[in-house]
TORTI-593901 format. One record per residue (C-alpha): residue in one letter; x, y, z. Coordinates in pm, 1 decimal, decimal comma. Example, Ala and Ser with C-alpha at 12.3 -4.5 7.8 and 13.67 -1.06 7.14 Angstrom:
% residues 2
a	1230,0	-450,0	780,0
s	1367,0	-106,0	714,0
***
This chain:
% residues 336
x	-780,2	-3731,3	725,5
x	-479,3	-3743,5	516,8
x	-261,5	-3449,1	374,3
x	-17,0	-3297,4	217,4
x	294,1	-3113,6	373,3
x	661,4	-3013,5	298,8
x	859,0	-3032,3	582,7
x	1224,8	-2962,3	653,9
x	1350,9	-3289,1	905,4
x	1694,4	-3129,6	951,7
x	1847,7	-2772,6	864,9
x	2010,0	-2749,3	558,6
x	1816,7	-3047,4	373,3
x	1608,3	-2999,5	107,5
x	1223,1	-2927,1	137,9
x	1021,4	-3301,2	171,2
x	695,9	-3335,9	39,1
x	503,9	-3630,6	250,8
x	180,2	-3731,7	407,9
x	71,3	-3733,8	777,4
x	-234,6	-3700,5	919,4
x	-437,5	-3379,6	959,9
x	-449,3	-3269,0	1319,8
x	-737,9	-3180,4	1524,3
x	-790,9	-2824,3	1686,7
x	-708,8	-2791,2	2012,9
x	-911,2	-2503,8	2245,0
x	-857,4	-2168,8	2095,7
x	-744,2	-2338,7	1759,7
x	-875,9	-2342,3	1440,9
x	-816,3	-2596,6	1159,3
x	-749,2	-2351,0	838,8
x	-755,5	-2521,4	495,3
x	-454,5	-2345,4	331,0
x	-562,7	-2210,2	-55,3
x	-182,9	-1980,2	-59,3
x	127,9	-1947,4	122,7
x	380,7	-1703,3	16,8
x	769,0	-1735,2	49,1
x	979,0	-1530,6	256,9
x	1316,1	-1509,5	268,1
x	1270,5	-1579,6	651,9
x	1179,5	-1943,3	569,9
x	1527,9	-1997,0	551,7
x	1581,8	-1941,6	953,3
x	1363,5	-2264,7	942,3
x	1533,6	-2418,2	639,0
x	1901,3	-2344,4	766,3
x	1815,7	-2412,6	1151,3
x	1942,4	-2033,4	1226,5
x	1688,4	-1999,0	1475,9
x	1700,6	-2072,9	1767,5
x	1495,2	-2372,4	1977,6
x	1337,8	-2482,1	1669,4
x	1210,2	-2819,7	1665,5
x	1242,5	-3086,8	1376,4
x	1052,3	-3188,7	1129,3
x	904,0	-2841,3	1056,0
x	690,6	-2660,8	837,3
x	750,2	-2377,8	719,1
x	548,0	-2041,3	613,4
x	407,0	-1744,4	797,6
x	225,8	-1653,0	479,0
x	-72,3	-1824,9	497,6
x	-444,9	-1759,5	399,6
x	-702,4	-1993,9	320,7
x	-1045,0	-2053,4	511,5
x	-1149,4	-2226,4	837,7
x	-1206,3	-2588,4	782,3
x	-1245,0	-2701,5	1198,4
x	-1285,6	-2567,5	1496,1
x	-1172,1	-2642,8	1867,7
x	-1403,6	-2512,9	2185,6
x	-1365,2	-2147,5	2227,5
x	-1291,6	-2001,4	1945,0
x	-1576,2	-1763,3	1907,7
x	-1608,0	-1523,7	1721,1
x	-1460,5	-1772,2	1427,6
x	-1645,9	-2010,5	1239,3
x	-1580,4	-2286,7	992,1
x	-1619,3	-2125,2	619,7
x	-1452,3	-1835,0	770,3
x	-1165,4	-1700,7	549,2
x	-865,1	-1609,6	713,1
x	-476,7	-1534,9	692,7
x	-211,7	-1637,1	943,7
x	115,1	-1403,7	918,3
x	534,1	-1427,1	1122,9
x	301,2	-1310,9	1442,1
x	149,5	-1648,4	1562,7
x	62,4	-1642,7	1864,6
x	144,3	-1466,3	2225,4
x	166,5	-1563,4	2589,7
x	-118,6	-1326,0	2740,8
x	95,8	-1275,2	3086,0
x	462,9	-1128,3	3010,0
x	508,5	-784,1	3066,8
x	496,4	-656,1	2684,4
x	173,3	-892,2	2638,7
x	37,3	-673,5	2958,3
x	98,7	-355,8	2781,1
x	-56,3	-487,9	2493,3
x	202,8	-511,0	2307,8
x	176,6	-826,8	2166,4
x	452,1	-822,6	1850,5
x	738,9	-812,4	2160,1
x	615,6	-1044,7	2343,0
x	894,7	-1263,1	2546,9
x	716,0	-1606,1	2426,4
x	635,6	-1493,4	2098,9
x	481,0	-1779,2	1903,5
x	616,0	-1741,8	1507,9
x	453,1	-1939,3	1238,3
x	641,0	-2205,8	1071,1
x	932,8	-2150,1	1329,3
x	768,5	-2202,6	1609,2
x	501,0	-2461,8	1504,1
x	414,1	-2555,3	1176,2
x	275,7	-2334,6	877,6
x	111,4	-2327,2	560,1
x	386,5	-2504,1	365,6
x	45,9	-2772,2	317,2
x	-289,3	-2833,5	304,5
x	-380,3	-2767,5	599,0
x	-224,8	-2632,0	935,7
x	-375,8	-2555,3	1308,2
x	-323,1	-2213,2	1440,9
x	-464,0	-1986,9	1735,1
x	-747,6	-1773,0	1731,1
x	-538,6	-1508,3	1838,5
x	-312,4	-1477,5	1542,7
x	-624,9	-1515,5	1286,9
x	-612,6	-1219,9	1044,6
x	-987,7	-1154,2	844,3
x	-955,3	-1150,3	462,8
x	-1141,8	-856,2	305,7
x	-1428,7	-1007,6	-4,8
x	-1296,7	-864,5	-254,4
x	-895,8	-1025,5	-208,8
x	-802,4	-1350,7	-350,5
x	-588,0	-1587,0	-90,9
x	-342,9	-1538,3	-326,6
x	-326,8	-1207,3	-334,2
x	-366,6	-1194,8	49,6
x	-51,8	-1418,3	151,6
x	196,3	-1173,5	97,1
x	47,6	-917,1	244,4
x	34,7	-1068,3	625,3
x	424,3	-1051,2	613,0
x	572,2	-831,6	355,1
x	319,9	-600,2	325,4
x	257,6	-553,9	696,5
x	574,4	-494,5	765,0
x	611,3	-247,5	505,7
x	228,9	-53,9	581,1
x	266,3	-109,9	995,8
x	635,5	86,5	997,6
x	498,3	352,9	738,5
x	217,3	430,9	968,9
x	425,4	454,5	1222,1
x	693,2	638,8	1088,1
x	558,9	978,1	1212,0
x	554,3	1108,0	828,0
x	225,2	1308,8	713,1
x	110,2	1384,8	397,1
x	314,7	1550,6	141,4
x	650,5	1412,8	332,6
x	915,8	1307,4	141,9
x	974,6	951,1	191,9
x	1176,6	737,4	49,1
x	1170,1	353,5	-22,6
x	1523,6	171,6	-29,7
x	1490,8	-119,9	-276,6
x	1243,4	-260,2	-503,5
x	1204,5	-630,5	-395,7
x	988,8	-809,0	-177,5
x	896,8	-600,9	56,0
x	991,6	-263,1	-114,4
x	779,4	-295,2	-395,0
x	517,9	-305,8	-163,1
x	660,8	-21,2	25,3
x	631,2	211,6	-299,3
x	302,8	179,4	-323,1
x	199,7	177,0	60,1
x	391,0	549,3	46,7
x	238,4	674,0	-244,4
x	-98,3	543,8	-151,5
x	-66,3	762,3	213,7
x	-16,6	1021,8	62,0
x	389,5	1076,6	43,8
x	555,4	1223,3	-200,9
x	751,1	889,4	-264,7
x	1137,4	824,8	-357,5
x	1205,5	476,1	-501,4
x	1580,4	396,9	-444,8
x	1759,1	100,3	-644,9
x	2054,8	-21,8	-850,6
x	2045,9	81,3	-1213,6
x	1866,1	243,1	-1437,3
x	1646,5	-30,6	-1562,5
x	1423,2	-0,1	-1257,1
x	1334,6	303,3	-1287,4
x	985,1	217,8	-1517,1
x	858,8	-36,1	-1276,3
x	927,2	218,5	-963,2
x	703,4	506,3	-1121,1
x	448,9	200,3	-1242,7
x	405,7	159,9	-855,6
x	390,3	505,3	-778,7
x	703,6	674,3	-723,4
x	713,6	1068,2	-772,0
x	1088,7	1048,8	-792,7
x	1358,4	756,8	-888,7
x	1714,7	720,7	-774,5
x	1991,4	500,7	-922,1
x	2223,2	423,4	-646,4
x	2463,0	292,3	-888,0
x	2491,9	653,4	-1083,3
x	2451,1	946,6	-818,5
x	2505,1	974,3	-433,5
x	2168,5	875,7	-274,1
x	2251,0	1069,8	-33,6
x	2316,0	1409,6	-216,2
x	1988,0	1322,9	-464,6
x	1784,8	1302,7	-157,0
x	1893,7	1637,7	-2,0
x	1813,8	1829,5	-344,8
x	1456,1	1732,7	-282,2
x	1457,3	1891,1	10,8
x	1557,7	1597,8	250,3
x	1360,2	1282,2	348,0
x	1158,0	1286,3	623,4
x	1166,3	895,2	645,9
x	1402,0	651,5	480,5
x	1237,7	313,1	467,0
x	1498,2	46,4	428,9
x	1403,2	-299,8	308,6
x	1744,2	-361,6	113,5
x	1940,0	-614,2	369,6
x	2264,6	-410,6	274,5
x	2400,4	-214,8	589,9
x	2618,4	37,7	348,1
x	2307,6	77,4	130,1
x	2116,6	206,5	402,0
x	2419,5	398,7	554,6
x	2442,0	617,0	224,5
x	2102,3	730,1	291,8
x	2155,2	959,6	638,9
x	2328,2	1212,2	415,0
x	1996,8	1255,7	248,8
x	1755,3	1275,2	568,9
x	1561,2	1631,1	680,4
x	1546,3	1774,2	1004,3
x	1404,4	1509,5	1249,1
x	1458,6	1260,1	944,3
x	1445,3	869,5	1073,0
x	1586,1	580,9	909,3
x	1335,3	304,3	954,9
x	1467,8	-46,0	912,9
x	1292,0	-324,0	752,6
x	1540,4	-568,3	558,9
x	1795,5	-712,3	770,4
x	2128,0	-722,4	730,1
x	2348,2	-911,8	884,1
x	2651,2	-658,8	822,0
x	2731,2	-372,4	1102,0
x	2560,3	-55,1	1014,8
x	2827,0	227,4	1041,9
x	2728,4	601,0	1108,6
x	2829,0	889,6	1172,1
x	2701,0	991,6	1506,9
x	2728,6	1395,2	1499,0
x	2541,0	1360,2	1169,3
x	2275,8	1218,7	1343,4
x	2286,9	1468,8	1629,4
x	2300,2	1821,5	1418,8
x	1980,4	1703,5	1237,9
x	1800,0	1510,8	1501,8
x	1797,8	1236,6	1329,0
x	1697,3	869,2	1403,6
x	1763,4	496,8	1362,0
x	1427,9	242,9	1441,8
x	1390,6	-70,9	1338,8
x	1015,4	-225,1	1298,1
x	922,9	-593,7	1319,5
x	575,9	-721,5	1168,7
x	230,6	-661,6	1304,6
x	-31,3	-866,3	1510,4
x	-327,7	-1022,2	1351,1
x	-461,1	-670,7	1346,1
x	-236,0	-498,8	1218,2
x	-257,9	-739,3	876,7
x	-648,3	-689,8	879,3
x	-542,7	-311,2	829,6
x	-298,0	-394,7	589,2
x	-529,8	-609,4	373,7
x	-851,1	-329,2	405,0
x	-584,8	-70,7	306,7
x	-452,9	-267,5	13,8
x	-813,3	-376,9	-128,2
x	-957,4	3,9	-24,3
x	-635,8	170,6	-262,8
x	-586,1	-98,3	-514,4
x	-224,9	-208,2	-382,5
x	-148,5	-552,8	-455,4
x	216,5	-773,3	-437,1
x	344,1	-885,2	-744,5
x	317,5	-1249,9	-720,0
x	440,1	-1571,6	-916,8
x	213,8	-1817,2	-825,6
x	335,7	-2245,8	-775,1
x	138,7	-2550,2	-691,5
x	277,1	-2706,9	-336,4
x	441,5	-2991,8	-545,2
x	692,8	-2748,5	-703,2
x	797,6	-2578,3	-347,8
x	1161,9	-2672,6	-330,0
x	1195,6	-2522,9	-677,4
x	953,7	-2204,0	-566,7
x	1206,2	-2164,0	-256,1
x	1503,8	-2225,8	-486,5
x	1395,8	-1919,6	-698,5
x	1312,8	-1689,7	-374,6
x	1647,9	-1739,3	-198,7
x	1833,0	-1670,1	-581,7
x	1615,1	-1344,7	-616,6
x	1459,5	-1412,0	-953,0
x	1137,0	-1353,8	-808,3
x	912,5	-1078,0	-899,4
x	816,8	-1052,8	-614,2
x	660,0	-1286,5	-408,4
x	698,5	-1660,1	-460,7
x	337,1	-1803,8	-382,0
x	224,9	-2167,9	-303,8
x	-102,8	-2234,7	-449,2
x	-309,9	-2551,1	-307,1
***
């Protein structure tokens, strides 16, 4: 069986659109026909060769959802007809140390989709039981896609952020993953902070639920933050190191900066800061296949959904194109 596929053959080409043959599922694999497959910025560590051991041609996106088209032995509890979503969490080894602890997201041979081995950049792509994420009724593929990257990432760390209800907690940037972020918070039950450059944002951040706005380009965000009473979680999903450095200023008691977005600039603090309010720096990467299930019942339980612009597979290089320039809003999406 023929299909459909855009494949980088060397970093820092453009996307190629060509046909191979579909593969067969190997034992704990599943054949998924791909309906969606959102674009992440992280495509480009596949697109620009940045990371390592990656092996050409590729396919990129870890966005995928669509519905089980073949199975390989031993892949119970899955079934053709089954829909599913595959997200950056493809795969683990079973034997390292983190996989022994369960902790699957760390593991040392951590399998990433469309890195690692192809992804849903076409029709159809073969993935592990293992990193198979179910997709609730009531949500479209579409709407699914993005929420297996950006809006795990966004829900897992929130969850995890040790914030209750009522908290204040604040969302740095409205993009990709932050407008997802905004709504995740309010949604939990925060009392939510949008932070973002200029005042023209402000609508859309209390259209996805945030009590409060900040323009980083008009006040300190750090000061605005403090006169509500300090935030008891800073999520970061801007990839600008001084952007999320002007925040500290503006964390509570046992206040954590949680990093999302990455920047590739040093993050400068000030240490004794951090120690007279007891203060924290984590970072969060992702979720397992479970961890997007939760994501997705979450999203179609409260009503959040990405904002999405949707392309046929044909048009990726231009879809891409528009993602990397940040004209999206917010989620490229290739539609099959």
């Amino acid at each position: 069986m023929k299909m459909q596929t855009v494949r980088v053959v060397q970093p820092k080409q453009s996307l190629e659109i060509v046909d191979v043959e579909a593969l067969e599922p190997g034992e704990g694999h599943v054949r998924i026909k791909v309906e969606a497959c959102g674009i992440c910025h992280s495509d480009s560590l596949t697109v620009e060769g940045t990371w390592p051991g990656i092996a050409y041609p590729r396919t990129p996106g870890h966005e995928v959802a669509g519905t089980i088209e073949a199975t390989g032995p031993n892949t119970d509890p899955f079934k053709p007809g089954d829909r599913v979503a595959v997200g950056w969490h493809g795969g683990h080894c079973g034997r390292c140390d983190r996989c022994r602890r369960g902790d699957f997201i760390t593991c040392r041979k951590l399998q990433i989709t469309g890195i690692l081995y192809d992804g849903g950049y076409a029709q159809y792509m073969i993935a592990p039981i293992v990193a198979l994420a179910r997709i609730p009724g009531a949500m479209s593929a579409a709407e699914a896609a993005p929420l297996v990257c950006a809006g795990v990432t966004t829900f897992n760390a929130l969850r995890h952020s040790g914030a209750g209800p009522g908290d204040l907690v604040a969302i740095l940037g409205i993009g990709g993953l932050g407008h997802l972020g905004v709504q995740f918070a309010n949604k939990m039950g925060f009392e939510t902070v949008a932070i973002a450059r200029g005042a023209e944002k402000e609508a859309l951040a209390r259209e996805l639920g945030a009590h409060h706005y900040i323009d980083s380009d008009a006040s300190k965000v750090g000061a605005e933050l403090k006169k509500l009473g300090g935030a008891r979680v800073v999520l970061a999903t801007a990839t600008s190191a001084s952007a999320m450095a002007s925040t500290v200023g503006g964390l509570g008691i046992d206040g954590l900066l949680l990093i999302v977005g990455a920047a590739h600039d040093p993050l400068q603090l000030n240490s004794a800061m951090l120690i007279g309010g007891r203060q924290g720096v984590l970072a969060w990467a992702s979720g397992t296949c479970v961890d997007s299930e939760d994501t997705m019942h979450f999203a179609a339980l409260t009503g959040v959904r990405a904002m999405i612009e949707q392309t046929p597979l044909a048009d990726a290089q231009a879809a891409y194109d528009r993602m990397m320039s940040g004209a999206a809003r917010f989620r490229m999406v290739l539609t099959m």
